[in-house]
N, C-alpha and C positions, 0 to 999 in steps of 0.2 A: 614029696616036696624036695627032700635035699637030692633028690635023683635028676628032677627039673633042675637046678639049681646047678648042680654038677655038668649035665649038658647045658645049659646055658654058657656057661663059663666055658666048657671046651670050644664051642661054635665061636664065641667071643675070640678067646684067644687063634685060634686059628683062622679068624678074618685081620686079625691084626698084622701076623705073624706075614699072609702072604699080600694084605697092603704094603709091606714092603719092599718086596719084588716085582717088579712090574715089567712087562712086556709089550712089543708091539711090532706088525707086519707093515707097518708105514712108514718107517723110515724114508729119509732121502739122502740119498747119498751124489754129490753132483760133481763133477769129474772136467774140470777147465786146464786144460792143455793149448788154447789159444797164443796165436807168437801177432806181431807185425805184419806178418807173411801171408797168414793163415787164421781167419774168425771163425772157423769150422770144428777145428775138434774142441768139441764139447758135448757133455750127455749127463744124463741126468737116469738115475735109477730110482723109484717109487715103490718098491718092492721091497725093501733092506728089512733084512729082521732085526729087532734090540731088545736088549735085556740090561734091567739097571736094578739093582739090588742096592736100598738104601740104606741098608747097616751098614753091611760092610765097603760099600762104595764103587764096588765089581761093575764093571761096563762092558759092553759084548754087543759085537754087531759082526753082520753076516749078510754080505750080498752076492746074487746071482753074477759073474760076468757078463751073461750074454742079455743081461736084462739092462745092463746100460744104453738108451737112445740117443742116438746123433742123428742131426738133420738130415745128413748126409750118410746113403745106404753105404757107400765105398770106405767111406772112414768107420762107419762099423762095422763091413767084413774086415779090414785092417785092424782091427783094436780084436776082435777075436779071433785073427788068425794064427798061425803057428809063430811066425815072425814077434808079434807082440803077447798078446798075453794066452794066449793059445786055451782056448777058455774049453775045449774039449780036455784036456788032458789035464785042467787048470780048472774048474768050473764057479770058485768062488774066492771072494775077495773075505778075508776074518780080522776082525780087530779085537783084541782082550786086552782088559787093563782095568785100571783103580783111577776111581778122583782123591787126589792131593790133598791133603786136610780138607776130611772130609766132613768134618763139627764147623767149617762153615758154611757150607749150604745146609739152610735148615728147612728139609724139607715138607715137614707139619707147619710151616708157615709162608703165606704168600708173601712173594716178594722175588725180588732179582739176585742172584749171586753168581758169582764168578767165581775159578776154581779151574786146577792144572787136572787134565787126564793126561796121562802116561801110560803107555804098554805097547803091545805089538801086532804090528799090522803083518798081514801074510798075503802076500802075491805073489801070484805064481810059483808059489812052494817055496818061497823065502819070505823070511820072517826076521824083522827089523823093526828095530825101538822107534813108536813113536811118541811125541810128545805135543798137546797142545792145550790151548785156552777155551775153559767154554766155559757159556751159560747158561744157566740153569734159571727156569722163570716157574715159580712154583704158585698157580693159581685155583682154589678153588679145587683143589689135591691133583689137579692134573702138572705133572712135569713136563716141559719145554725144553729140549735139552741140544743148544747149536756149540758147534765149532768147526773150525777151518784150521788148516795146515798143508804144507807143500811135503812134497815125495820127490824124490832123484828117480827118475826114471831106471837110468843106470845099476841102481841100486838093488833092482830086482831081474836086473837082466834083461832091461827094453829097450831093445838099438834098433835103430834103422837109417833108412834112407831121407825119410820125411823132419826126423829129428834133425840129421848134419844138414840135412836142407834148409834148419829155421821154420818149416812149417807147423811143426810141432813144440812145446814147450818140454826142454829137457826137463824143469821140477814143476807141472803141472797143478797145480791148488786143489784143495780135496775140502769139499764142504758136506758137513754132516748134518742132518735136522731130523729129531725126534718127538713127539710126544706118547708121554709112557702114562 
């Protein structure tokens, strides 16, 4: 009996322990670079990996480059070529960081909350502080987890012809969407 007892209790706490890790290969990561000029660059990746760890507040996302789609095949051999993010030598976009007082999203309770993530995005082998707003929509123990933030292109070393043209958006909008 105290052996059953004993294993219960381990099973127990070890279904706790990794309820609060949570993962997921669905991500979307959506990539708008649109100007006046130009309604084309835009793509959208459905591939993105996430990981949210609810103790400690650790967030982590990981997306393929060459899995970003545009409508248009010429803007995505440009968006992975060597000129831009040169996704052969480059093959993935990473984001690591922490949610911001993280005692107020209470995740064992549904509801909506909002809340800073902060840390670093990496493209193209540089690696730059980002900061943004998300929310967190906790239903039924599944988490929702969106936010959006702009990027300097510049910033990671993306120049071209199409950007001094106005066709492209030199700080392009980055929208994130999870459920974990």
């Amino acid at each position: 009996m105290k052996k059953t007892v004993f294993i219960l209790t381990l099973v127990f706490f070890a279904a706790s322990v990794n309820a609060q890790k949570s993962t997921t290969t669905t991500a979307v990561v959506k990539f708008d670079a649109t100007t006046p000029k130009d309604a084309l660059p835009k793509a959208e990746n459905k591939t993105v990996i996430g990981y949210l760890d609810k103790t400690t507040g650790s967030v982590v996302f990981e997306a393929a480059v060459n899995n970003f789609a545009f409508t248009n095949a010429m803007i995505q051999d440009h968006f992975n070529g060597e000129k831009w993010l040169h996704s052969a030598a480059f093959p993935k976009f990473t984001f690591s960081g922490k949610i911001d007082k993280l005692s107020k999203v209470k995740f064992a309770k549904d509801g909506t909350y909002k809340a800073t993530v902060a840390g670093t995005l990496t493209v193209k082998g540089t690696a730059k502080p980002v900061t943004a707003e998300a929310t967190f929509v906790v239903a039924n123990g599944k988490v929702n987890a969106a936010a959006a933030f702009s990027i300097k292109l510049a910033d990671y070393g993306i120049a071209g012809q199409a950007i001094d043209a106005g066709k492209v958006a030199t700080e392009p909008k980055v929208t994130v969407s999870a459920e974990f």
